[in-house]
N, C-alpha and C positions, 0 to 999 in steps of 0.2 A: 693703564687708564683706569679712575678711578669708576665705581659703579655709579651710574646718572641718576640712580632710582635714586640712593643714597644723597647725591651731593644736592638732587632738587630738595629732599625732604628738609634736607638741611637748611640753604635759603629759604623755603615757604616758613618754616622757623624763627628763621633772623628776620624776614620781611613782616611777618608778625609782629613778633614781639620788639623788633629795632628799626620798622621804619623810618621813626623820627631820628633817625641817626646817620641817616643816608647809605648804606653799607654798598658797596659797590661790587657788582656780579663778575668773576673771574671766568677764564678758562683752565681748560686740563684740571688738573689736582685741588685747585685753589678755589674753594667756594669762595669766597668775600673779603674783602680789606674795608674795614672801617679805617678811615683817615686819624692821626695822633689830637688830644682835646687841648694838646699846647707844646708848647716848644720841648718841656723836661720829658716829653718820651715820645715813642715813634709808634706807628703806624698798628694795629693788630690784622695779621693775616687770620684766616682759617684756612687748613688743607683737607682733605682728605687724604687719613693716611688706613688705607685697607677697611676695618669694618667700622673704624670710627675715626677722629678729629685728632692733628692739631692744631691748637694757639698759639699762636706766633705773637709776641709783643716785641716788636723792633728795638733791637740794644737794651732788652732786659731778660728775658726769661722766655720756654717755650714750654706746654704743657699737654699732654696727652690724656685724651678721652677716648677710651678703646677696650674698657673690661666688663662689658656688657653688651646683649645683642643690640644691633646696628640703632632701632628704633630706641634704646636707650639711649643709647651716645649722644642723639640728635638731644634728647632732652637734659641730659648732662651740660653736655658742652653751653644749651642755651643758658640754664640756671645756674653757670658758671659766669657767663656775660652779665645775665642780670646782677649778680652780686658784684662784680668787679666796675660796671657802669656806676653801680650806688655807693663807690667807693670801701664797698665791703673788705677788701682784699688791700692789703701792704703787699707793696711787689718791693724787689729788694735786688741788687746785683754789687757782687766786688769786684776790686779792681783786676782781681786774678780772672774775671768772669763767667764766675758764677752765679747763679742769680733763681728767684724763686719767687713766693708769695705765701700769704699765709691770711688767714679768717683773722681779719680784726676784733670784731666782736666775739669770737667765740674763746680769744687767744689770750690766755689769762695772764700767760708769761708777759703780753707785749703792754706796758702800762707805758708807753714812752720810753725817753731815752732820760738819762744811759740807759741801755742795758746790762744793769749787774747780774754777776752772777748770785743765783744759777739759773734761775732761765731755764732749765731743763725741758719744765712742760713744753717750750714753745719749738725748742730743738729736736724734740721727740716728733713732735708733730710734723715738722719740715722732713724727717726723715723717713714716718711711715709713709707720710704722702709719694717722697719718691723709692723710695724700698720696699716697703709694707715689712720694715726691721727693724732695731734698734740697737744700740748698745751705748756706753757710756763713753767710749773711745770717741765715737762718733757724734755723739752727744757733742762732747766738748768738741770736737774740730766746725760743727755747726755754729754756737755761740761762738769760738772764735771767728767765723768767718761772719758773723751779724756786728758783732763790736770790735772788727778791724778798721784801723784809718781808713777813710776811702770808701767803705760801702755806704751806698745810696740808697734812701729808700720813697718811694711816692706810693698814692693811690694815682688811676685813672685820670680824675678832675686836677692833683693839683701834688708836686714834688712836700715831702715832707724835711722840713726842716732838723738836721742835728745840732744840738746848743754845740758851742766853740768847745 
């Protein structure tokens, strides 16, 4: 059972800052589902997972907020929403399913598509986020899986298109 101090601090958060967005209150584990802003994606859960969050984005990616005390995560997790509501965030999934996001604006590799190589910067970046590592092996199997047929990528508001 998750802790109630935690999952309330968590909603009076979303009720705050995401009112306007109707977020609807769960039981057990699950602070909130915000409903999908259109048909190209599905629904975001939040859980409580022990001293912090995850993100749940329906048939795209799922994202953990947990490397800080509790009363951080809350504020993590929110300024994660903020930026991903204002389409700050490219979320991305392959057909293999996998799947991710990454800071638009901050993301120098990502200038549209194609994505030629090398792209590095932006492969580096998807990789500390989920390893806090890197290497060039891994590098490249990142850009491969960003410029494979088949992967998809949107913000929030609206699917981003790949030229033919």
């Amino acid at each position: 059972m998750p802790d109630p101090t935690l999952k309330d601090a968590m909603w009076r958060e979303l009720e705050r800052r995401f009112g306007d967005r109707d977020p609807e209150p769960c039981n057990d584990d699950v602070v909130a589902i915000f409903r999908p802003s259109g048909e190209h994606i599905g629904a975001l859960t939040i859980f409580v997972d022990g001293p912090g969050f995850i993100v749940d984005i329906e048939g795209w990616f799922h994202a953990h907020f947990d490397v800080d005390a509790p009363e951080a995560n809350v504020k993590d997790t929110a300024a994660y929403l903020d930026d991903l509501f204002a389409d700050r965030f490219v979320l991305f999934r392959s057909p293999s399913g996998v799947g991710g996001s990454f800071r638009r604006d901050t993301s120098p590799a990502f200038d549209g598509f194609p994505l030629p190589p090398p792209h590095a910067a932006l492969a580096r970046e998807l990789l500390d986020q989920v390893t806090g590592q890197t290497s060039e092996f891994f590098e490249q199997r990142v850009l491969d899986l960003l410029q494979a047929p088949g992967t998809e990528f949107t913000t929030w508001s609206s699917p981003i298109q790949r030229p033919a």
